[in-house]
C-alpha positions in Angstrom: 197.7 -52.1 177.0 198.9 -52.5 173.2 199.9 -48.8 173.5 202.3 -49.8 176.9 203.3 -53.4 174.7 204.3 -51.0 171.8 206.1 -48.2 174.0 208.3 -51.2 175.2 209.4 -53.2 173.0 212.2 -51.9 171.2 213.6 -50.3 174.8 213.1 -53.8 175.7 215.4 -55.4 173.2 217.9 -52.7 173.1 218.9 -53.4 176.4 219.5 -57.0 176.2 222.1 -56.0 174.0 224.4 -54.2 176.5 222.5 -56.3 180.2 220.9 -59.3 181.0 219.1 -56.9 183.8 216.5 -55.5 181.8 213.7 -53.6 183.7 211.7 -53.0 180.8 209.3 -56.1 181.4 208.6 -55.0 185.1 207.8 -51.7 183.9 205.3 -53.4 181.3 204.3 -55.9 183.6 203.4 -53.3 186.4 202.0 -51.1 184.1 199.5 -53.7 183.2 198.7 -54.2 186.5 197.6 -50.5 186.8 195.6 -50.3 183.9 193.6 -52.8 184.9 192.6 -51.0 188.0 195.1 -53.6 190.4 196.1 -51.7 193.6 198.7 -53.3 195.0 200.3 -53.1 198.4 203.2 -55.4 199.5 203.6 -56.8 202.8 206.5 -58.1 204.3 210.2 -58.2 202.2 211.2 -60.1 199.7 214.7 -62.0 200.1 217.6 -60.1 199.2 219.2 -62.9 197.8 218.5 -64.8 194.6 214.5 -65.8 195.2 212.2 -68.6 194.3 209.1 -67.1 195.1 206.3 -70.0 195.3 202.4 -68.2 195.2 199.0 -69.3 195.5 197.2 -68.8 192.0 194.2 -66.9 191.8 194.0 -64.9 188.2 195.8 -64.0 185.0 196.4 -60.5 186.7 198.4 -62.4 189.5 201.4 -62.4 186.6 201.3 -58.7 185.9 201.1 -57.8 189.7 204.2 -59.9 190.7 206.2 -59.1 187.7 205.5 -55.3 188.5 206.2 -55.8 192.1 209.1 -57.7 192.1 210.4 -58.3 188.9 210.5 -61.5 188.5 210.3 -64.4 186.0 208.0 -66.9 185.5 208.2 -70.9 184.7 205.1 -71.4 182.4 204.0 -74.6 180.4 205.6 -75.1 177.7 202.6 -75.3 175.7 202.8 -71.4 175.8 205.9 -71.7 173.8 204.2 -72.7 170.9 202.8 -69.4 170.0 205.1 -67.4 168.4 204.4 -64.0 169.8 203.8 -65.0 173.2 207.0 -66.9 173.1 209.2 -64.1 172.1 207.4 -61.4 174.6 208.0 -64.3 177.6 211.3 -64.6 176.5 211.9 -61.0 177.2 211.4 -61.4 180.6 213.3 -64.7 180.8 210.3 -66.8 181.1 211.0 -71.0 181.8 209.4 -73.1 179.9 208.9 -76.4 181.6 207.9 -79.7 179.5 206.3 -81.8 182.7 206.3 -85.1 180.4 210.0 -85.0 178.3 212.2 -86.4 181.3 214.7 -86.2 178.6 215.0 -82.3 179.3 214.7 -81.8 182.7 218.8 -81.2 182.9 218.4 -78.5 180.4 215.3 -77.1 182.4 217.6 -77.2 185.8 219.8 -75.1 184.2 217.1 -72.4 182.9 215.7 -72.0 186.1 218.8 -71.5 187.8 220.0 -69.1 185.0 217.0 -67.4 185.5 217.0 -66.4 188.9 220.8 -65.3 188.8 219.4 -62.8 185.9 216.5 -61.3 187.4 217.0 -62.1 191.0 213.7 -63.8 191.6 212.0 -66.7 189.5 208.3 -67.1 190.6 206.2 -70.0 190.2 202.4 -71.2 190.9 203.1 -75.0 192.4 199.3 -75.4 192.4 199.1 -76.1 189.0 196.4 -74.3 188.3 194.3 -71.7 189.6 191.7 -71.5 192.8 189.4 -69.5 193.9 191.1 -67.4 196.3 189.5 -68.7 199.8 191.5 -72.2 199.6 194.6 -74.0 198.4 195.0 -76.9 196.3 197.9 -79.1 197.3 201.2 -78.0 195.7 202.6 -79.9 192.6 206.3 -80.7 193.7 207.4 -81.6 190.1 208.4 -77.9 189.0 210.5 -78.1 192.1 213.5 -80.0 190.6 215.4 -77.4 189.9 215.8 -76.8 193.7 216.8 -80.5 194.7 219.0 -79.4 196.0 218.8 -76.1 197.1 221.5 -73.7 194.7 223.9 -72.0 196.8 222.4 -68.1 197.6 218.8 -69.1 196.3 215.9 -68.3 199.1 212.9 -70.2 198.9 210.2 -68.1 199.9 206.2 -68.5 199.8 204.0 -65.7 198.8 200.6 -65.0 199.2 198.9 -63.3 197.0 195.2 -61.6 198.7 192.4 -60.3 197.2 190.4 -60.3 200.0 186.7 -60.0 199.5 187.0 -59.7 196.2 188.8 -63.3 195.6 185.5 -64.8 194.1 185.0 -62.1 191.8 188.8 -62.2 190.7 189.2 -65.9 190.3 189.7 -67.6 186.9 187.9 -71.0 187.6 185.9 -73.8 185.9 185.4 -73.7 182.9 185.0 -69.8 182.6 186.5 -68.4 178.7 189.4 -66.4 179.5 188.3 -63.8 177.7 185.2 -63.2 179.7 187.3 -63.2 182.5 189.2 -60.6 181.4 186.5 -58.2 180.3 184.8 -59.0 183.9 188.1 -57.7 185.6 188.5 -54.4 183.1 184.4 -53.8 183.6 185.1 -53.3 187.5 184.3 -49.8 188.3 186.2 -50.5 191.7 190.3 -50.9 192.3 190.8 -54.8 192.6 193.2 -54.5 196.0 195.7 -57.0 196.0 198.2 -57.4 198.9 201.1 -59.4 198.5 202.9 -61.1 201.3 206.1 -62.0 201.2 206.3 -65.1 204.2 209.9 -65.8 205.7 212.0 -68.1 203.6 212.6 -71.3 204.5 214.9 -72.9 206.3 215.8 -76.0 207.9 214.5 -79.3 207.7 211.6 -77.7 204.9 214.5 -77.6 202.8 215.4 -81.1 202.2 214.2 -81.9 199.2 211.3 -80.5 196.5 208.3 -82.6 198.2 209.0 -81.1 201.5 209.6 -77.3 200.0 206.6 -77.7 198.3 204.3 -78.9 201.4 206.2 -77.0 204.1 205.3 -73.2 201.4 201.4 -74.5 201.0 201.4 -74.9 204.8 203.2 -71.4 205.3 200.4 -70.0 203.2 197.7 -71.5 204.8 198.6 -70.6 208.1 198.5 -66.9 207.2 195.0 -67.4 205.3 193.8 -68.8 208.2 195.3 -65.7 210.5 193.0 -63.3 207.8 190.1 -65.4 208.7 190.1 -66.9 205.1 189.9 -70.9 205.2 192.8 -72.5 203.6 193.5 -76.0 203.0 191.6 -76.5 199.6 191.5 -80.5 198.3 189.4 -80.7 196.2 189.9 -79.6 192.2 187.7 -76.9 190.7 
């Protein structure tokens, strides 16, 4: 992985000098997915227009398989943006950072979000907040919707569902589980992890109206198709 970080990064910044598209981070992003053994297949098509892809959250490898798949950026707390080096590699691949409590900034936020997805073509976000353990749903956090009340002109809203299957409980990051052992867990697996992305039909309609209703009518697209795979769904209760 620091061999792929180091083969990228001055690629990386060399071509933010002559194009806002770079496709330097998906190629790091989907290269981290491979390394750590992440098969991924992709079911169903992502919007061809500007796309704010809203997923269920299972694991930290849920970033690298998106990115790598689709090429998209990611809002993230801005609590990441106090580290320096995390700051400037998210920055490469126009990562939001969203301050949930400075109301002052949620203008300037708008604007990020929206500049992000007319950059990369797809901004993706994980309205639960936090993650689950892969057979349920928490309820989705409307608040890093704002951005998309209303609706910009040519922006798709589309849920996404990311699946691990059987393997969901071994995958999750849950509890109070050190990150780092989660990590080494997922790079000790002697098996692929087999991840299938599904890419539901936008929304449309009345689902559109404003961020509360995006946000329940996505968790309820989701759930339907959990529930299609035999895999419960509706999730209430915290972990």
């Amino acid at each position: 992985m620091v061999v792929l970080l180091i083969a990228c990064l001055l690629p990386a910044y060399l071509w933010r000098l002559f194009s806002k598209h770079n496709p330097w981070p998906r190629i790091f992003l989907g290269g981290i997915a491979w390394i750590s053994g992440v098969d991924v297949t992709i079911a169903g098509e992502r919007s061809g227009k500007g796309a704010f892809l809203l997923a269920n959250h299972v694991s930290w490898i849920d970033i690298p398989a998106i990115g790598g798949a689709t090429g998209a950026a990611f809002v993230a707390h801005d609590g990441l943006a106090s580290v320096p080096l995390i700051r400037s590699l998210c920055a490469l691949n126009d990562t939001v950072f969203v301050a949930r409590h400075d109301r002052a900034s949620v203008a300037r936020q708008i604007e990020a979000v929206r500049e992000a997805i007319r950059d990369t073509g797809a901004l993706a976000i994980f309205p639960e907040g936090t993650t689950s353990d892969g057979t349920g749903l928490l309820p989705f956090k409307s608040s890093l919707l704002s951005a998309l009340d209303p609706v910009p002109p040519g922006i798709a809203v589309q849920p996404v569902w990311l699946d691990y299957g059987a393997d969901a409980n071994e995958i999750a990051w849950v509890g109070d589980e050190p990150g780092l052992a989660n990590f080494m867990d997922i790079m000790a697996r002697s098996r692929p992890i087999r991840l299938t992305v599904h890419f539901l039909p936008p929304l449309d309609g009345d689902a559109l109206a404003h961020r509360k209703t995006m946000a329940e009518a996505a968790r309820r697209a989701i759930i339907r198709e959990m529930e299609k795979a035999g895999q419960g769904g509706d999730q209430r209760v915290a972990l």
